[in-house]
Structures are given as structure tokens and as C-alpha cells.
N, C-alpha and C positions, 0 to 999 in steps of 0.2 A: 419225572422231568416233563416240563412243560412243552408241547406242541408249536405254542406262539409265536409269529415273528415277536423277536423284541428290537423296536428301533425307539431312538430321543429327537426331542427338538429342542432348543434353547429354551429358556425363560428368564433369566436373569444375567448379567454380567457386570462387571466389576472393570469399570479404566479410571484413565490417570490422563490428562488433561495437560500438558506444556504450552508453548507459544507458538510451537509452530507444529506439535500433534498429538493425535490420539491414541495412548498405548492398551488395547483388550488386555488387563490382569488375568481374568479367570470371567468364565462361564460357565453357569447351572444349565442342566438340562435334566429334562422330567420325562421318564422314561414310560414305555404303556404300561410296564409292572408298577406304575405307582411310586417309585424310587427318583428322589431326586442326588444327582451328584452332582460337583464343582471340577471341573477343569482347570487348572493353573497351566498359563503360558510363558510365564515368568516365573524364578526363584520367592515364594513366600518372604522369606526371608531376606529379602534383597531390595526390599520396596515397605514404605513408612507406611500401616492402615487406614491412618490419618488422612493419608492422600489419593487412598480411594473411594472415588465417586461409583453411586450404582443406580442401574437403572434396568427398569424391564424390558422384554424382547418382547417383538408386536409381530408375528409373522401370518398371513396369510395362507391360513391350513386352511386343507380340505376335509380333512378328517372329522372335522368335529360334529 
């Protein structure tokens, strides 16, 4: 077993755009183990893929 903190930070996420707002689908985060996973905040299945837009996450780390 590993020693490591393991902590993530965003890189990706997935919304949905209407007239009057912005709904977060789901967000990837890329963990120090090198593992990317997807977060859903919403039902997959509840929402068209069609009508989601994606875009990358720009954060100001220290880390790097």
C-alpha cells in the first residue's frame, strides 16, 4: 500500500447551457496516481449527450 497523499483537481467538465443557465453535467478530475475519473451530478440518463457541451478546467495550481 502506498504512502501518498492521493488528492484530484478538475480538468474537464461537461454542461448544458439554457437561457437563463448553466447546469455542471459531470466533471473529470485527474488524480496524482495518474487516474482520471468522471463525476456525474446529474442522472446520465436523464439528460440528451447531444446537449452536452465540454470544456476544459484552467485552475491555478501551485503544484506543478
Amino acid at each position: 500500500m502506498s504512502d501518498r497523499l492521493t488528492f484530484a483537481y478538475p480538468v474537464r467538465e461537461g454542461f448544458v447551457e439554457t437561457d437563463e443557465t448553466t447546469q455542471i453535467v459531470w466533471q473529470e478530475h485527474l488524480w496524482n496516481t495518474g487516474t482520471t475519473t468522471r463525476c456525474w451530478f446529474v442522472d446520465p440518463t436523464s439528460i440528451c449527450p447531444t446537449h452536452i457541451k465540454e470544456r476544459d478546467v484552467s485552475l491555478n495550481r501551485t503544484d506543478q
